[in-house]
Every structure is written in C-alpha cells, then in structure tokens.
C-alpha positions in Angstrom: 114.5 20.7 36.8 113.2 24.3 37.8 110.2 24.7 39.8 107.5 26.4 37.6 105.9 29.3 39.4 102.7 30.4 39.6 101.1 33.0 36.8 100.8 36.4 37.4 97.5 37.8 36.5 97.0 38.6 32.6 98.4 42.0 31.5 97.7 43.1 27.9 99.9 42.1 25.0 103.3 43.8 24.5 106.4 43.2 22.6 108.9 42.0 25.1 112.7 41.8 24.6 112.1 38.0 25.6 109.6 37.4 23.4 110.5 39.5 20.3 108.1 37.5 18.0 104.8 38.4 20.3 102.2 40.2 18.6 98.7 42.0 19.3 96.9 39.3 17.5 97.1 37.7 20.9 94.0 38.5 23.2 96.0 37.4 26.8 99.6 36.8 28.2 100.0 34.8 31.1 103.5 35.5 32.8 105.6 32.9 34.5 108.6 33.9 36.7 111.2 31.0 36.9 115.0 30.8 37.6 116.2 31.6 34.0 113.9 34.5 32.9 110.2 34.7 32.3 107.8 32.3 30.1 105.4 33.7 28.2 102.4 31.2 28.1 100.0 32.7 24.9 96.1 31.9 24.9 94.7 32.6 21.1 91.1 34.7 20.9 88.8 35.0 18.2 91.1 36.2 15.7 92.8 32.9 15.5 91.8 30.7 12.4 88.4 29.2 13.1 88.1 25.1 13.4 85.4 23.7 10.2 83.4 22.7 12.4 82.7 26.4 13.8 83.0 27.7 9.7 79.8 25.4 9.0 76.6 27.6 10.2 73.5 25.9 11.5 70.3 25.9 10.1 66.7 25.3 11.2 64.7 22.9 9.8 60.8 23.8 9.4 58.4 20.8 8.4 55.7 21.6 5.9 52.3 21.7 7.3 50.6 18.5 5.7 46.8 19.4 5.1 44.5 16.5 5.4 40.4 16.8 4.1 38.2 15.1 5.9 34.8 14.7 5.1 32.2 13.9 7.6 28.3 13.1 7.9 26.1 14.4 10.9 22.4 14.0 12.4 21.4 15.7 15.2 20.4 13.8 18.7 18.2 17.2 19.6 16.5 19.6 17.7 18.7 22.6 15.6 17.2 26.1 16.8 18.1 28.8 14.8 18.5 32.8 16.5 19.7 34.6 12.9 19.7 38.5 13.7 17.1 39.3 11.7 17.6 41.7 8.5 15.4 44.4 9.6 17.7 44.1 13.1 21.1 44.5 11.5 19.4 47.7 9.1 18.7 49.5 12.0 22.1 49.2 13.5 23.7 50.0 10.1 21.2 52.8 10.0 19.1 53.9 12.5 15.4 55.4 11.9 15.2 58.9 13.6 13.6 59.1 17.1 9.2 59.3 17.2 7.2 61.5 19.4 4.8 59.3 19.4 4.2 55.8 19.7 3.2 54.3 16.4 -0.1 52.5 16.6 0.1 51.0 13.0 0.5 47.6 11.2 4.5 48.8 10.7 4.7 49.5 14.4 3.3 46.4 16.3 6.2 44.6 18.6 5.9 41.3 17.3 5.2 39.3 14.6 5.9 35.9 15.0 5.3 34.9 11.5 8.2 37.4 10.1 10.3 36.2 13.1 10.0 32.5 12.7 11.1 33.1 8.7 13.8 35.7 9.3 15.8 33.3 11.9 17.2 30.8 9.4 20.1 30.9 7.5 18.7 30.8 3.8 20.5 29.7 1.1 19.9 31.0 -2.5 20.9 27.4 -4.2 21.7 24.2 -3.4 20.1 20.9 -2.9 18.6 22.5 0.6 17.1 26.0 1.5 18.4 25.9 5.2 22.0 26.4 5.7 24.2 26.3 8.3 27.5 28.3 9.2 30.5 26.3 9.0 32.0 28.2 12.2 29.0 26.4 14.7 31.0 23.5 14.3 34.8 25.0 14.9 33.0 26.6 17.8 31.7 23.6 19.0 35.5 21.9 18.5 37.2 24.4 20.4 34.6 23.9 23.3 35.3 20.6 23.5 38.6 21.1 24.0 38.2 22.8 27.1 37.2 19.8 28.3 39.4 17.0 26.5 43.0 16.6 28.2 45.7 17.0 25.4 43.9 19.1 23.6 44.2 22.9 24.0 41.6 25.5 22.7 44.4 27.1 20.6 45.6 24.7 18.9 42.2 23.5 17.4 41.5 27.2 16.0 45.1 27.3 14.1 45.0 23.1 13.1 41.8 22.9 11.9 40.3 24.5 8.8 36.5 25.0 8.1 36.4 26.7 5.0 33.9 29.7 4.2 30.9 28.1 2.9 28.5 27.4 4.7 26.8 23.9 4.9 23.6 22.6 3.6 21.1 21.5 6.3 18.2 19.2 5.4 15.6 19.2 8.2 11.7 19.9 8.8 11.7 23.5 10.1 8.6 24.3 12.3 7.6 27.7 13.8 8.9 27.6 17.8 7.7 30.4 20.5 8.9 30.5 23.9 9.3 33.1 27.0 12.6 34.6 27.4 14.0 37.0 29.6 15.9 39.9 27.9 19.1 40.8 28.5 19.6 43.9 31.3 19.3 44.6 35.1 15.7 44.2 35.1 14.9 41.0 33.0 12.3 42.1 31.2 10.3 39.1 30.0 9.5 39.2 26.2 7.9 36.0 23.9 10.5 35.1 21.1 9.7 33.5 18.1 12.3 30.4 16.0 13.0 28.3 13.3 13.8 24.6 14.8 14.7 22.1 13.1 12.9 19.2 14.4 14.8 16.8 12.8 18.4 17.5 10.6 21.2 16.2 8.7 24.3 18.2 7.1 27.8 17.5 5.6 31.0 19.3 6.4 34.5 19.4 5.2 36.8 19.3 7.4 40.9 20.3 6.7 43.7 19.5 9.5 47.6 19.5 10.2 48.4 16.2 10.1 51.3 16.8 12.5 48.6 17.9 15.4 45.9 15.7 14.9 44.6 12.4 13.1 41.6 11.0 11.6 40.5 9.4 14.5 41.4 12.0 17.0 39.3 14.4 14.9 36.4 12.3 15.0 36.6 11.3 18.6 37.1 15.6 19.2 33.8 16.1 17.1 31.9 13.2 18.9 32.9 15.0 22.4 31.9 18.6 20.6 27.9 16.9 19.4 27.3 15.9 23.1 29.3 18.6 25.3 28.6 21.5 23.6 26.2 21.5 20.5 25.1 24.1 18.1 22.1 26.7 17.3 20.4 28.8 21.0 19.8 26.7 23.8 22.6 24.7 23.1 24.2 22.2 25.5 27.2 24.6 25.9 24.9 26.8 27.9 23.8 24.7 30.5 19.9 25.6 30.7 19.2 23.9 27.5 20.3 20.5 25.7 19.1 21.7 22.0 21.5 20.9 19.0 23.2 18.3 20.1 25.0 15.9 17.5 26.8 12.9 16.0 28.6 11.6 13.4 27.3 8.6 11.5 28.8 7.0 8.3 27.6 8.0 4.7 25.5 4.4 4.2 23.0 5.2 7.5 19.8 4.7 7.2 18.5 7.6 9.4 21.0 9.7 7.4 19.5 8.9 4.0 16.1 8.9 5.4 16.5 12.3 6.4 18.1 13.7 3.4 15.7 12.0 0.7 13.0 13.7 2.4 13.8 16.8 3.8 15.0 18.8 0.6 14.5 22.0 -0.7 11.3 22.0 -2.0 9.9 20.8 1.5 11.4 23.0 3.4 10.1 25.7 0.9 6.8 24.6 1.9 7.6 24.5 5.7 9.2 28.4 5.4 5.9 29.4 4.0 3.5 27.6 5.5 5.3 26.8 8.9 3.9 23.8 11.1 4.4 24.1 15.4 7.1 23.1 17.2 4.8 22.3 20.3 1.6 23.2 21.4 2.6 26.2 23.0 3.4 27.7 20.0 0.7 26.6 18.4 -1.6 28.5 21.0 0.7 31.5 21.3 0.1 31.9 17.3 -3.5 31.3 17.3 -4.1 33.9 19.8 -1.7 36.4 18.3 -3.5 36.1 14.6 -6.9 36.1 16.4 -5.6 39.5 18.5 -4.2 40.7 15.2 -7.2 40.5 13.1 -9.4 42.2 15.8 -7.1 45.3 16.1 -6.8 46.2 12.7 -9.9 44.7 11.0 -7.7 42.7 8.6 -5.6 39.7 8.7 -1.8 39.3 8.7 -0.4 40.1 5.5 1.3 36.8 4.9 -2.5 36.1 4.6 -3.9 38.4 2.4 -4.6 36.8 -0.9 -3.5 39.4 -4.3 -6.6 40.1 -5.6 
C-alpha cells in the first residue's frame, strides 16, 4: 500500500485535469502527492447545504414581569416633622419680586412668622378622611436607603422593582407648632430660628406594587422594617445622623395603637390643630410667646391670624 504524503498548503479552487468534476463551490483544496498522481482531499464551506439543526434559529425567552400589591399599615416610633417649601418660597423662585432700596419695615416685610411657617410646612390635602398627607416617594426613599445597608439588596434594583404610585398618602396625627435653632446653609452658618409642623404622634397606609421575580412579601416587609429604623422620613430624620425623628414600623391592620390613632386623629381634628396649633415643647411655646408679645409692640396690633372680622 502507498505511503500517503503530507498536504501541501491550501491553494484556491481550480479545475484540474485530475479532478475534472471540481468546482468553485469548494472553499479549500488540500493537495496530496503520492506514487500514482495527486489526491485532491475537498473541505465544504458555507455554501454547502446547512444541517436542521443550524436551519432552526434561536430565540430568547423574556418572562413577564408579575406585579404583586401589597398593602401595608404604619405608626411611627418618633415624631413626623414636616419641611414643605413653602408657597410663598416656590413663588418667588418662579417669579422673583424686583430688588428694594430700602429695607421694608412693614407687617409684609418682617423675617418670620412662625404662625404662617408652622401652617405652610404640611402637606395639605383638599379631601380625604385626613387633612395631612404624606408623599408616597418618603417611603421609596427610605427603601432605597435601606438598601445601602442590607446585603443582597442593591439600591437599583429597589427603584425599578418597586412601585409607589402617585398619590400621596393620608396621615392621621396631632400636628403641633415646633421651633428650633438651625444653622443655614453657606460658608458662614448663619444661625436662624425655623418654625414646623410635627406630628407628635401618626399613622398612614400605603400601597405598595413589586416584581415578584425580585422580591417577596416577606422580603418587602423585612426591607421596610430595616427602612422605619435606619433611615426614616420627614427633617431630622434618622438617615441624617444628628437627628432620630420619623422613624417607623409596620404593624397589622387589627392593632390597637393603630386604630387608636386613626379613630382620633381625623380630619376635623387636625383642622383644629392647623388653626389653632398646640407646642411641640416648651421651647416653642416660649419662642411663640415672645414673638407675638414682640409683634404686638412693634406694630400696635396683633398678628393677623388674630384679628377678629369686625
């Protein structure tokens, strides 16, 4: 038997006297010099007829987001400050009043007044079964906080996973009148006395939508029982670190505290409260005294807020 040589290197396809048959549908020869002649060994390419397995084409799958509602019942562990921007505050950015020569010395013109403060810092809600309300985002916030601190759980994928809705919640509560030294923002720290709705005690439902695929019932609950005491909502929130205010937890529908809080704290007594505002602390009690009492002095008449319509 002939010893079979070695191949050549691959030359393009050609007819060839020996192989009269040999096409260009070919992509390679490979040519093998033996005793009688040469061999032409053939290796197909693409153009050769495709197997049914490479005919079939592959698709992707893509699972349908399953959306799960979730309702939930909260109370607060520490008092709900509000910090609205006030309306007056957001008119002037949307259109600022022209420069004055002169300070104004007028009622319109004093720096504070706590009592317009306190009433403008809540979220008010036109109907309902409360007048306070609370954005629906303090919570997501709150959630995605959390998760900076949960393992498993990135920041990310809360904010895409988890669905809030647009309306805001009601929040039933006893709001009371709170004023307190700050120091405003800038290099030199100006100290200035700021004036807040608090909600001594409060109570609110949510909804609460998720993927089903990310996250389940209880993880969600566990994530919003870590977001009450690590992070909180309204100012001086536990998120911030100087402060521990709006802290929360979840409790069934049936508790007691719950139900306590929403039988009495309803609209019509927080409509009292907002017009009539009771202290936070004695602080603010004594802070409001003395600016009423300074009030009346400098312009020979009270507040307007207490001014009866003759």
């Amino acid at each position: 038997m002939p010893r079979r040589a070695s191949p050549s290197h691959a030359t393009p396809c050609r007819a060839s006297p020996a192989t009269p048959n040999t096409t260009c549908a070919f992509a390679a020869v490979a040519v093998y010099h033996t005793r009688r002649g040469v061999a032409l060994s053939i290796r197909k390419n693409e153009m050769s007829k495709p197997s049914p397995k490479q005919s079939v084409r592959n698709e992707i799958e893509i699972p349908e987001v399953v959306k799960r509602e979730l309702l939930l019942c909260i109370i607060g562990l520490q008092p709900l400050i509000y910090n609205r921007m006030s309306l007056k505050a957001q008119q002037t950015l949307l259109f600022p009043h022209k420069s004055k020569r002169g300070k104004d010395q007028s009622e319109e013109g004093i720096k504070h007044n706590p009592y317009e403060e306190y009433r403008n810092s809540f979220y008010i809600a036109s109907a309902g079964p409360t007048l306070m309300k609370l954005p629906v985002s303090a919570i997501k916030n709150a959630l995605e906080t959390a998760a900076l601190d949960t393992e498993g759980v990135a920041k990310s994928e809360v904010g895409r996973c988890i669905w809030m809705g647009w309306e805001d919640a009601p929040v039933w509560g006893n709001p009371q009148l709170f004023m307190t030294g700050v120091r405003m923002a800038g290099i030199n720290k100006t100290p200035d006395i700021r004036t807040r709705g608090v909600l001594r005690e409060w109570a609110t439902k949510i909804t609460l939508n998720f993927a089903e695929d990310k996250f389940t019932v209880k993880t969600i609950s566990s994530l919003l029982s870590r977001a009450g005491l690590l992070s909180g909502i309204g100012d001086f929130r536990q998120e911030k670190g100087a402060g521990s205010f709006g802290q929360f937890m979840i409790v069934p529908e049936n508790d007691k505290n719950y139900l306590r809080i929403i039988a009495k704290y309803g609209r019509e007594y927080q409509t009292a409260k907002y017009n009539k505002p009771e202290f936070f602390d004695d602080e603010s009690d004594q802070l409001y005294t003395w600016w009423e009492k300074t009030y009346t002095d400098t312009f020979s008449a009270k507040p307007k807020h207490l001014r009866t319509v003759a």
